[in-house]
N, C-alpha and C positions, 0 to 999 in steps of 0.2 A: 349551568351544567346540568342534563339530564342525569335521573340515575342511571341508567339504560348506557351512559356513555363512561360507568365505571363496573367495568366487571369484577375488578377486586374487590369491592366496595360490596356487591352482590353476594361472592364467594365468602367476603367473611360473615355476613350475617347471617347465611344459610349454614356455616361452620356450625357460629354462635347457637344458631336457634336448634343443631343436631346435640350440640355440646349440652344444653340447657335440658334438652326433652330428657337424654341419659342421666344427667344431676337428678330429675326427679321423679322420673322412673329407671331405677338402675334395673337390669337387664342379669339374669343368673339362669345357670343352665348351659341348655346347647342352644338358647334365643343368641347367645352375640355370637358363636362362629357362624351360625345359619347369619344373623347379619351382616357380616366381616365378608362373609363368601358372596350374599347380594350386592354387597357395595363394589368386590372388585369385580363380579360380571357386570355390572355397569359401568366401570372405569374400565373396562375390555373394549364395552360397545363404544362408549363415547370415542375409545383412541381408535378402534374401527372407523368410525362416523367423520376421524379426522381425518383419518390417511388415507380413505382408501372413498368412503362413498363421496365427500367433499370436491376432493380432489380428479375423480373420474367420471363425474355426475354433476350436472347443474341440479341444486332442489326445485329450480325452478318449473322443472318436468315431473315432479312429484306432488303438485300441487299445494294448497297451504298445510295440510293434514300434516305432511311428514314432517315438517319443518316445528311445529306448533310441538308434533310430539317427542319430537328430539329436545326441544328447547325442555320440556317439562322434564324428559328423562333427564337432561343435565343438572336442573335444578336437585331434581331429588336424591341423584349422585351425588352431589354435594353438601346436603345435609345429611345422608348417610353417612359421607364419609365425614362428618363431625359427630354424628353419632356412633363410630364403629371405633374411634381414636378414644372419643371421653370411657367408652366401654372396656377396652384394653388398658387406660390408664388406670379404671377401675382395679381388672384383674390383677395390673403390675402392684400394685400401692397393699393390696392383700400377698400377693406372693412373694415382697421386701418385707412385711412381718413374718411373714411365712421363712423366709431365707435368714433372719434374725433370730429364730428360734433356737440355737445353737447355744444363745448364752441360757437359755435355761435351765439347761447344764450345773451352769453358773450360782445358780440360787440355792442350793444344796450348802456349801459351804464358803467360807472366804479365799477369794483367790488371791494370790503374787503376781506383784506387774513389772516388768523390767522395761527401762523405755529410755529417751532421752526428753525433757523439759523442751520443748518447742516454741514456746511465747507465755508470759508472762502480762498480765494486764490486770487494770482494777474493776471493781464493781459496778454495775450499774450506779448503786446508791451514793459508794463512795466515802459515807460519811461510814460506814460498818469499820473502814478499817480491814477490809480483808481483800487478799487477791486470790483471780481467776489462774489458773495455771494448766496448760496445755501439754499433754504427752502423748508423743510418741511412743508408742507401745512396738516394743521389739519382740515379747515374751511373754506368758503367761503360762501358770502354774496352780496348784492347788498348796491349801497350809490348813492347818485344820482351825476349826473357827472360834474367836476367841473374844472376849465380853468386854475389852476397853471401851472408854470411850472416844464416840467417835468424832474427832475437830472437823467435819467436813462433807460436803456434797459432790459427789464424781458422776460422771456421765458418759457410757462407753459409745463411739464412734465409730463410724466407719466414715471416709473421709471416700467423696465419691470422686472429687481430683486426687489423683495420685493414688486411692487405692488404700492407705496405709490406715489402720487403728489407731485413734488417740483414745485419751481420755483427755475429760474438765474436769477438774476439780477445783472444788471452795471452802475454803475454811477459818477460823478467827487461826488458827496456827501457820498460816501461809501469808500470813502481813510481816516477815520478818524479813524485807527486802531493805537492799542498802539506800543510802540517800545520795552514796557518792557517786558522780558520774564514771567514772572507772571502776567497775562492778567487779573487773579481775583481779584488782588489786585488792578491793575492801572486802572482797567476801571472805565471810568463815564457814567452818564448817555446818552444815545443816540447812544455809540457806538454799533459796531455790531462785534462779534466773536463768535463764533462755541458752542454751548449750550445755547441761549437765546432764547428766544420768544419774537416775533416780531409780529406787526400790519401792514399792507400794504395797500394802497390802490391803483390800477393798471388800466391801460386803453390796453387790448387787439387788434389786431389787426394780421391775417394772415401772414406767411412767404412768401415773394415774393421769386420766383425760377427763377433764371439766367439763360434763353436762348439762352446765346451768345455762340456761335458755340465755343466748344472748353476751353471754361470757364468752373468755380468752380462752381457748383450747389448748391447753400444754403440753399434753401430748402431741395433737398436731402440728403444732409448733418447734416441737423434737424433731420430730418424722420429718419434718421437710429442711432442718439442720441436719439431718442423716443419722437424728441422735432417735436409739431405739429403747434402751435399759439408763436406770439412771442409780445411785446408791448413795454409800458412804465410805469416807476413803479412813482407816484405823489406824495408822500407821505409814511411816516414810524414810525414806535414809537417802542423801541424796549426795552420801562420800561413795557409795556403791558402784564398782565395776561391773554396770552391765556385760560386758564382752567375756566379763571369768565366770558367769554363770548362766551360760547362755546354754544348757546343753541339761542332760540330767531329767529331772520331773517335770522342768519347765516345758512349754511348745511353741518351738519359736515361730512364727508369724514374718517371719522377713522370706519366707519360703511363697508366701501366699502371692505379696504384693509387692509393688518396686515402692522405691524414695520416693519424697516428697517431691512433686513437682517442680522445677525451675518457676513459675510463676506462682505459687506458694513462697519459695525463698525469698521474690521480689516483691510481692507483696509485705512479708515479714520487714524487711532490709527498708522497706518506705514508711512503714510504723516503727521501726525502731529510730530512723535520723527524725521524724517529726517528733518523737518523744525527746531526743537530744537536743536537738535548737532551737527547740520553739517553747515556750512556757506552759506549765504547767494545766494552764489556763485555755491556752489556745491550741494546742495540741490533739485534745479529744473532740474539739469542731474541725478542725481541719483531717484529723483521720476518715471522720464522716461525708466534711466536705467532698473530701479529694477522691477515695475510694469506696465511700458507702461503708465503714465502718461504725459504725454507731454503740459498739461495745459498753468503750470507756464515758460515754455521754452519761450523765444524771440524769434521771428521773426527769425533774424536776426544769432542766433544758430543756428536755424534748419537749414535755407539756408546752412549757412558754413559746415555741417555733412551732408549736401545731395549731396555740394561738392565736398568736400574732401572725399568723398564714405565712410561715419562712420555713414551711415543712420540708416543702421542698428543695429548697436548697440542701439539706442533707441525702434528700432523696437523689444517687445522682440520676441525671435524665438528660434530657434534649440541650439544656441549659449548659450542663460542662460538657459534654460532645461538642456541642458549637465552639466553646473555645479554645476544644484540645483540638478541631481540624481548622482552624484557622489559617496555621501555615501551612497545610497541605491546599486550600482553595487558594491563596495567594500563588501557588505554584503550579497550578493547576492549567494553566492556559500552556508554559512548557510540558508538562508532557503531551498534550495534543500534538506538538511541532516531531513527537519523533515517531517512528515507526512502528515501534512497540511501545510507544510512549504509554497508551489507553491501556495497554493487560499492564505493565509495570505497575502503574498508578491505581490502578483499581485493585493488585495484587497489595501493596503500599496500605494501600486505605483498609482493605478487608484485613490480612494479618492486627494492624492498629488499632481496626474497632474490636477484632477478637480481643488481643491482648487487654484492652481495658477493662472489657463487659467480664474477661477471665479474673483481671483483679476486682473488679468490685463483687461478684459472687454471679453473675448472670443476673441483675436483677432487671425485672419486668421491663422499667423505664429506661435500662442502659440499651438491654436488647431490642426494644420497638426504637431509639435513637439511632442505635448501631444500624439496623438492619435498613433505617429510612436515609440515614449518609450513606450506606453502602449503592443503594438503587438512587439513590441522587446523584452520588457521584460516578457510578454506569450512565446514567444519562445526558451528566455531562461530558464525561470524555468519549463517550461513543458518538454523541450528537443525537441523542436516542428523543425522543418526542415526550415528556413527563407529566405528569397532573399530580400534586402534593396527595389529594385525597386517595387516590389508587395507590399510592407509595404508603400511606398510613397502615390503609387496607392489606395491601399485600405483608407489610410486616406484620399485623396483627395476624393474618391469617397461618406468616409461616408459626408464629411463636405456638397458635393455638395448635397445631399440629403438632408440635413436638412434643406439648404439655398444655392440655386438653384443660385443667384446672387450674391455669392460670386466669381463666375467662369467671371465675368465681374468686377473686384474691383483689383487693381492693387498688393495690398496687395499678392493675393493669384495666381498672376501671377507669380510676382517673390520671392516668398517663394517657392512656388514649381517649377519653372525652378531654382532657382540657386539649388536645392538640386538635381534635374533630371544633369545638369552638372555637379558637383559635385560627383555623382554617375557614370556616362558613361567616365568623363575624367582626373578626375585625379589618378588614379591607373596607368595609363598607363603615363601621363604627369610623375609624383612622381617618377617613375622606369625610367624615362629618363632622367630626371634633374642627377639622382645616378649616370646614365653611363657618364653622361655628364662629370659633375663636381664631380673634387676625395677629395676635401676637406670638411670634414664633416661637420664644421661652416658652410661655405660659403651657403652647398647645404643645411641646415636647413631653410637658410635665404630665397633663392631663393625659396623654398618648399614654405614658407609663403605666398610670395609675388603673389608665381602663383596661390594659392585657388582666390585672388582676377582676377585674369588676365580671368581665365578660366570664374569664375561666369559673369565678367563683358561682357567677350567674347558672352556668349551664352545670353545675357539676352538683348544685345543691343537695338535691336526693340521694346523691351518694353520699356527701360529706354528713347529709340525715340520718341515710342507714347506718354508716360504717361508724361515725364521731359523737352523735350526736349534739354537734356542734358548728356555728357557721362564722368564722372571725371577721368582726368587723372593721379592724384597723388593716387587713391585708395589704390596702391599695397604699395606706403613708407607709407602711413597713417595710413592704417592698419596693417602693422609691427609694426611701431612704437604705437601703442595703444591696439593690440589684447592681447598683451602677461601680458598687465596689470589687462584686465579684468579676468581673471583666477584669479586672488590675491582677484581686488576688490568686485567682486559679493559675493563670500562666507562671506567676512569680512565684506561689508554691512547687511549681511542677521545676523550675529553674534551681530553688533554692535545692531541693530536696536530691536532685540531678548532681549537684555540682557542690555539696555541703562544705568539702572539706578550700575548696576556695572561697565561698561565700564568709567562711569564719574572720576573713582578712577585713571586712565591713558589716561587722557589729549593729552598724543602723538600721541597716536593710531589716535584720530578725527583729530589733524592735519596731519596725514601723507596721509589719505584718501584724507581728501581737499585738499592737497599739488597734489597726483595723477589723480584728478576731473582736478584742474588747470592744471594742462599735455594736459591732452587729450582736454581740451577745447582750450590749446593754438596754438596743433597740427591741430585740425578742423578749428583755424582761419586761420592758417598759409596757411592750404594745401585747403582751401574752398576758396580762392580771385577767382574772376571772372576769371581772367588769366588762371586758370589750369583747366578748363572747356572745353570741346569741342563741340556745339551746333550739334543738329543733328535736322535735317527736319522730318516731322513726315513718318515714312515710306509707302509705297504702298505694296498690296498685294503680288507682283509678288516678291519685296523687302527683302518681310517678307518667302517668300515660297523659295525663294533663300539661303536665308540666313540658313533659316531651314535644309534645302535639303545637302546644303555644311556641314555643322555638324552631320548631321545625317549618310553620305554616308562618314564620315571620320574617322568613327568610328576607335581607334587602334585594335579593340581586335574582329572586323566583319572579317568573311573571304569573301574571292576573289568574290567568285559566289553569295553570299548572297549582295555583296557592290554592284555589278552590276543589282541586282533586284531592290535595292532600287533605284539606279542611274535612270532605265528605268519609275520606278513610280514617281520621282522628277521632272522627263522633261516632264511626261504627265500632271504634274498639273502648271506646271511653262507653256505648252504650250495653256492651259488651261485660266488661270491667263494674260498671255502676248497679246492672242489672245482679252480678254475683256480689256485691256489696248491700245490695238492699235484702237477698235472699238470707246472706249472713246476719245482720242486723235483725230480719225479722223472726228469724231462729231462733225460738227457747232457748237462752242460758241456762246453763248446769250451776250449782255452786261446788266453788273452785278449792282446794287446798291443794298446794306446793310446799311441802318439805325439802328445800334446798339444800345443796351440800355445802356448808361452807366450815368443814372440819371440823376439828374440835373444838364444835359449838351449835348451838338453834339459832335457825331465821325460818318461819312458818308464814306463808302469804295465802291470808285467805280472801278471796273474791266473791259477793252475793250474785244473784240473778239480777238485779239491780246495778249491779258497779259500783258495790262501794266494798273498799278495800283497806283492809287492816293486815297488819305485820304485828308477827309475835316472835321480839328479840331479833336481832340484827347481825347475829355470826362473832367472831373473832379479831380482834387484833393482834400486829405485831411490827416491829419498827419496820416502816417503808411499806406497809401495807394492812389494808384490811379490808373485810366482807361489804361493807359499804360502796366503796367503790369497784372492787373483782368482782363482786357478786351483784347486790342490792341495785345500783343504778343500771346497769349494763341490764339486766332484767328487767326492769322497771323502763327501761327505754324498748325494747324487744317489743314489751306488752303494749306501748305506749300507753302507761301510767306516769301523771303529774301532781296527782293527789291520792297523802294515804289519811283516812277516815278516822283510825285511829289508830296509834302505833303502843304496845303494849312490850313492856322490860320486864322479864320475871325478877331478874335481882342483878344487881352493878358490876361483878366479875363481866371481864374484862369478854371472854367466849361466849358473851350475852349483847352484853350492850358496844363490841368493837365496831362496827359501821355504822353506831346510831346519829355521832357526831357530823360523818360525810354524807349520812341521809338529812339529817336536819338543813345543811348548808346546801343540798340541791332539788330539797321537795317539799311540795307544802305539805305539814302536818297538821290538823286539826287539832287530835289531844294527845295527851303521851300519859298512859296508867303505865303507874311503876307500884313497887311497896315502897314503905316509907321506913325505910334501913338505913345507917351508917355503914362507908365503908369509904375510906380516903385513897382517891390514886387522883394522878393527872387527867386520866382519862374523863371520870367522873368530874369533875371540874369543869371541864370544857362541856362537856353535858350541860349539867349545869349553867351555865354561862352562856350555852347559846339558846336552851330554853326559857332564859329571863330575857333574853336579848329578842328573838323572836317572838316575846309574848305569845307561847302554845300554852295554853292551857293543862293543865295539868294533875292528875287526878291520882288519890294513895289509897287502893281497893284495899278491905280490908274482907276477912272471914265474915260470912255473912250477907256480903252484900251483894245487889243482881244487878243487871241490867240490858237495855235491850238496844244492840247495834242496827242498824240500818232498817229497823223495822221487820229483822228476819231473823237473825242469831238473838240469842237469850244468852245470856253468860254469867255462871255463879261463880264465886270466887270461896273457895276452900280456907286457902290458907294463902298469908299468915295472918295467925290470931293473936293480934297487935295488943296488949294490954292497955291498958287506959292512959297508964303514966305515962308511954312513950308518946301521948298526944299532948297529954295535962299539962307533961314537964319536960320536954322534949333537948332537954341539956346535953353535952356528948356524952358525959359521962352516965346519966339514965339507961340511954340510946347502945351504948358499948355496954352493958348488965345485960341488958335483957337479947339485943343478938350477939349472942357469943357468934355463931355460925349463918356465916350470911349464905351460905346455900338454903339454910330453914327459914331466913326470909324471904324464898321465893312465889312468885305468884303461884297459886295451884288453883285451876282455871277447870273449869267443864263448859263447854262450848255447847251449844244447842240447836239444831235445824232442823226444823219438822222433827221426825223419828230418830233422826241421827244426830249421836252425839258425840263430843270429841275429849278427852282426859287431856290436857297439860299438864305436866307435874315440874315445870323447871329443872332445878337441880334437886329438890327437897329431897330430905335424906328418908331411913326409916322412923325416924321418930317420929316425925312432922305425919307419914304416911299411915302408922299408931295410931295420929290423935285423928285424922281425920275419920278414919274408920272407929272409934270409939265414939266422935261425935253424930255419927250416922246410922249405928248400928240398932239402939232403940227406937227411934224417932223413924228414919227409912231406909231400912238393911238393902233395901236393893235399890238404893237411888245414885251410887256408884256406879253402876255396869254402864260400862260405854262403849259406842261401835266401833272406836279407833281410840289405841291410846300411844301418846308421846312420849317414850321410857323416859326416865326422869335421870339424870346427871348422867345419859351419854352410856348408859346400861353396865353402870360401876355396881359392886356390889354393896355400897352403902343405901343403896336406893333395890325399889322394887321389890320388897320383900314377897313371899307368896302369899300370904294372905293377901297382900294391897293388888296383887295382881288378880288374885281369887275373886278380891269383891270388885274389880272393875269388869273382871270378865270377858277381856277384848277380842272382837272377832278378829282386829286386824291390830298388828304393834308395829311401830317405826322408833329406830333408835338413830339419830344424827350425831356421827362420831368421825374420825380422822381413820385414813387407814393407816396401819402400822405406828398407832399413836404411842408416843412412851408411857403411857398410863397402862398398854394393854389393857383398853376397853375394846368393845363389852366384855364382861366378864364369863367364861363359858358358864357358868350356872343358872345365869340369868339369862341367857343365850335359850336351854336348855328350858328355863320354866316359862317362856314366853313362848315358845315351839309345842310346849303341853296346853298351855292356856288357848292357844289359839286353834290348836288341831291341830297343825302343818307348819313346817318349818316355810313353807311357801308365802305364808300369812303375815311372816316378819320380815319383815325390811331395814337394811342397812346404808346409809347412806356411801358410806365407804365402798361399798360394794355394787349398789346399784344406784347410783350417784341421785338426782332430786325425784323425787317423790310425786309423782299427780293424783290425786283421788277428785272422782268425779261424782256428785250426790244430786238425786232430787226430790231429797226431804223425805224420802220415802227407805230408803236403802243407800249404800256405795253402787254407786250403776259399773264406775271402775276403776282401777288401784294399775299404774302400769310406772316403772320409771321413764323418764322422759326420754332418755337417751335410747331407749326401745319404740318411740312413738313415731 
């Protein structure tokens, strides 16, 4: 098959490559309507060029010229018009914050929410013990604002089915759900389950968005849940008559928008019978399965099926589409026999795959499913002439029009690459396994095994970029579990149909549960870390490489066509390699990154060299920490696999929380810590896995230097460890002498050429005292430093004005949480660090301008920019 003989196929990569140019030069101004208006006079001319010169004109009589440049106009209409789409999605995605700005209103004071409880469901984690709780917001009001505390996280919605405002709310006071199945009968007053009205009262406040290189973005992650403001909810009552106080101060909002959708109900009404009949256990795979709900899933699940490559099975896609139209293709030859039989049936089929793609949320892989049955199935009941890859094509290209940035969401990468492989390699794989292998079991099995092999083959680079991982038990996993879903999706769709009959045969629910336990036992088994193979995130030349070999290996391209492609692979890989070697041969800056990872330090410094040290590792908390949200996910971005040396100022918890899940997925060289007491779990496993790992291990004291990678110089301040705690190092010595394990912190001055950097840990003022006492005869100005690291997060225990006096920084960064309960920084310190530096412009807050880049060449800061500006 020529490309030439797929015009979709054409259309959407010229989409693609308009959509792409706009991702990375976005367009502001009067550039996109002047665009907008060029793209539709060319979609004027081209529907001119069809109706009217085509048609009353041979081009034949126009010679090749016309022809040549009509074609190139067509082309380039159509990569406008994927660049005038991604441009407009631009402007919409700004003017939905724009049109969101109402709740900031909001933030003024605590508002009243009158509503009905919508759905009820557990946590991600599961193990916290608390539930998720959905409302319906009927009303809102103002109450003046009041200092409880607050049980809870809310998050206001706009619900883009149906229209209507909810709220999420989460809190440890929202786990007081009954156990009994008849929830009408055992409820009491105060609890909360699905059909009540409830009273709220909530304190608002914006979603911060994670700008760490390579990180999970939670804001955007909101924004495209419809979720725009997120807070805390104070208060609830849920014996409350919404309907008696629907009038008054409140503003009711049932004015605005209609009821929940009828497919909203049915969605609810198929999550609440698979929470009734099926176990505990099987229930939150099967919501995922069936619908793509993935809410109620652990953590800890999804890991294991991202694994053990059974991702996709929750993912839904092409897979349960195929065997939700099953009985519609079995029936499919009848309607051809009637006369409307072809619009009936293709009306049948389209409503169908709406209604699914409606309940699972629209996602990527249901609608490239949906949209490639629905032109499958026009083709066959019309008799219409088809090719799979134009059908791929054409669905991709409608999806990308209606939403232009789904062509950047990983989703809709590899739903359409594994079906593009898929398509171009296993017909020929399939027909070779046959000649290979003469036993028809054998080569059934091997047939299975290689759909997984091929898709994982060709998709690599993305599972590189997006996962940093590539599973290698896929191909037993998915034997071992594809051949059940075939049983189980229909016979869920049956139970779940017809429950209240189904109850009469008992076995039936348990043999499903019994098949749920299979496949979850197969995802733990084949998802341990062990059978994982990490991958760096790739480079372009990587990715153009990788391409190019698949594409020019085609089985079923002939000789002279493979050789064309081959000459066009090596002009773009010489392309690709020529801006890879000019990168490479470019003066490296040295790098510091002050990342955000709350309330806490994680500082990553990079030489001209590459070699790469970490100072402290951010925050822990149950179910998560800066190690894995921040640290790797960063560390894969940058494609770094080694750190040089990794440096703890002191064992609290907002120091060392991701030091554990960086030890277990990178190599460390050394780990300097100080040599302090301080018992938690966390420290333990520390511990435990740097004897385990035999990393070397190093306890800087006051006084001592040394010099990293042959370019940084680094003196260590404090702490000034007294003798005995070496001598006699007993607990009870070790608990005398640090009362205060923040005063055990490392206190560090970094050194590069001219410029130099303060760390000061958490050390308090006394520590900050002795250091300036011990420096003040000996060398009064060997403090002053170009950048200084406020010390515990800019509290007022820390930073005194002297210590900031003698440091003298041209530039201060303080790494803090926003809206931390400590209220830090402290405005005083705020305030002396604004004096000391010149310009409030000169300090830096993570909370504020989330990770940090300063750029030096030993000579000066060349530049200080947050990265989320870059």
């Amino acid at each position: 098959m020529q490309f030439s003989e797929l015009p979709a196929l054409r259309v959407a990569f010229l989409i693609s490559a308009g959509i792409l140019t706009l991702h990375v030069w976005p367009v502001e101004g009067v550039i996109l309507p002047f665009l907008v208006l060029i793209t539709l006079f060319l979609l004027g001319f081209q529907f001119l060029d069809a109706v009217w010169v085509r048609t009353k004109c041979s081009l034949s009589t126009h010679g090749w010229l016309y022809p040549t440049a009509v074609n190139w106009v067509w082309m380039l209409t159509v990569y406008l018009t994927g660049a005038s789409v991604m441009g407009l999605a631009q402007i919409k995605k700004v003017e939905e914050r724009r049109r969101h700005n109402w709740t900031e209103w909001a933030f003024a004071e605590d508002l009243q929410i009158l509503g009905t409880i919508s759905a009820v469901r557990e946590t991600a984690s599961g193990s916290s013990g608390q539930k998720i709780v959905e409302i319906r917001i009927d009303s809102i009001g103002f109450t003046s604002r009041k200092t409880e505390k607050a049980p809870g996280l809310v998050r206001w919605r706009r619900f883009q089915t149906g229209g209507r405002f909810t709220l999420e709310a989460l809190g440890p006071t929202l786990n007081a759900l009954p156990e009994a199945e008849d929830s009408a009968q055992s409820i009491g007053e105060g609890l909360l389950v699905e059909g009540r009205e409830i009273k709220a009262i909530i304190r608002l406040y914006p979603a911060k968005a994670n700008d760490n290189p390579g990180g999970f973005n939670y804001r955007e992650w909101l924004e495209k849940q419809g979720l725009y403001v997120q807070g805390i909810i104070l208060s609830y009552d849920v014996s409350y008559a919404v309907s008696a106080e629907s009038s008054g101060h409140f503003h009711s909002l049932k004015q605005w928008v209609p009821n929940l959708s009828w497919i909203s109900q049915l969605r609810q009404g198929i999550l609440q019978r698979l929470d009734t009949h099926f176990s505990k256990e099987a229930a939150p795979f099967l919501k995922a399965f069936l619908i793509g709900d993935k809410r109620s899933l652990e953590a800890e699940v999804k890991e294991a099926f991202s694994r053990a490559g059974l991702s996709h099975i929750m993912a839904v896609s092409g897979l349960h589409v195929g065997f939700l139209l099953t009985p519609f293709w079995i029936c499919l030859p009848m309607f051809r026999r009637w006369k409307y039989g072809p619009v009936i049936g293709l009306v049948l089929l389209s409503s169908l795959m709406w209604i699914y793609a409606s309940l699972t949320g629209f996602s990527t892989s249901v609608n490239r499913a949906s949209l490639m049955a629905v032109l499958l199935g026009f083709g066959s009941l019309f008799s219409k002439s088809r090719n799979s890859m134009n059908q791929m094509a054409a669905a991709a290209t409608g999806i990308l029009v209606i939403s232009p940035k789904e062509l950047l969401e990983p989703g809709f990468q590899l739903s359409f690459g594994a079906v593009t492989m898929l398509l171009l390699w296993m017909p020929a794989t399939q027909q070779r396994i046959e000649r290979v292998i003469p036993y028809r079991w054998v080569t059934s099995i091997v047939q299975v095994m290689s759909v997984t092999m091929v898709v994982q083959t060709g998709l690599t680079p993305i599972l590189a970029y997006w996962f940093g991982e590539l599973s290698l038990m896929a191909p037993i996993s998915n034997l071992l579990v594809v051949p059940i879903l075939s049983f189980l999706m229909p016979m869920t769709i049956i139970l779940v149909g017809f429950a209240p009959l189904a109850e009469g045969v008992p076995w039936v629910f348990q043999l499903m549960n019994g098949m749920v336990k299979w496949i979850l036992f197969v995802s733990e088994q084949a998802g341990q870390e062990d059978f994982a193979m990490r991958l760096l995130k790739p480079s372009l030349t990587a990715v153009l490489t990788w391409i190019g070999l698949l594409w020019t290996a085609l089985p079923s391209m002939e000789v002279r066509d493979r050789w064309k492609r081959i000459r066009t692979v090596l002009i773009l890989l010489l392309i690709s390699g020529t801006m890879d070697l000019t990168e490479l041969w470019r003066p490296k800056p040295f790098r510091l990154v002050v990342l955000d990872v709350g309330q806490g330090d994680a500082l990553f410094f990079q030489t001209p060299a590459g070699k790469n040290y970490l100072v402290d590792t951010g925050t822990w908390s149950p179910g998560w920490n800066s190690g894995r949200g921040v640290l790797l996910p960063f560390f894969k971005q940058e494609r770094i696999e080694r750190i040089h040396g990794l440096f703890l100022t002191h064992p609290h918890a907002d120091h060392v929380g991701g030091a554990p899940e960086l030890l277990s997925h990178v190599q460390i060289d050394t780990v300097y810590r100080p040599y302090a007491l301080y018992e938690s779990e966390l420290n333990r496993e520390l511990d435990s896995l740097i004897w385990m790992k035999r990393i070397p291990e190093r306890n800087p004291k006051a006084g001592e230097s040394f010099l990293l990678g042959g370019e940084i110089q680094v003196f260590i301040l404090s702490p000034n460890v007294p003798k005995s705690t070496f001598s006699n190092p007993s607990r009870a010595t070790r608990q005398r002498e640090m009362q205060n394990v923040n005063d055990a912190s490392l206190v560090m001055k970094w050194m590069y050429g001219e410029v130099s950097f303060m760390l000061t840990g958490d050390a308090e003022s006394g520590i900050e005292q002795e250091i300036m006492e011990r420096f003040e005869s000996e060398a009064p100005n060997w403090l002053v430093s170009t950048v200084l690291k406020v010390g515990h997060h800019g509290s007022k225990t820390s930073s005194t004005s002297a210590f900031i006096e003698a440091v003298s920084p041209q530039t201060a960064i303080v790494s803090v949480s926003y809206r931390n309960r400590y209220r830090h920084p402290h405005k005083e310190i705020s305030e002396r660090l604004t004096s000391a530096t010149g310009s409030a412009k000169n300090v830096y807050f993570t909370s504020l301008d989330g990770p940090i880049l300063l750029l030096s060449d030993s000579k000066k800061i060349r530049k200080i920019v947050p990265l989320k500006e870059r």
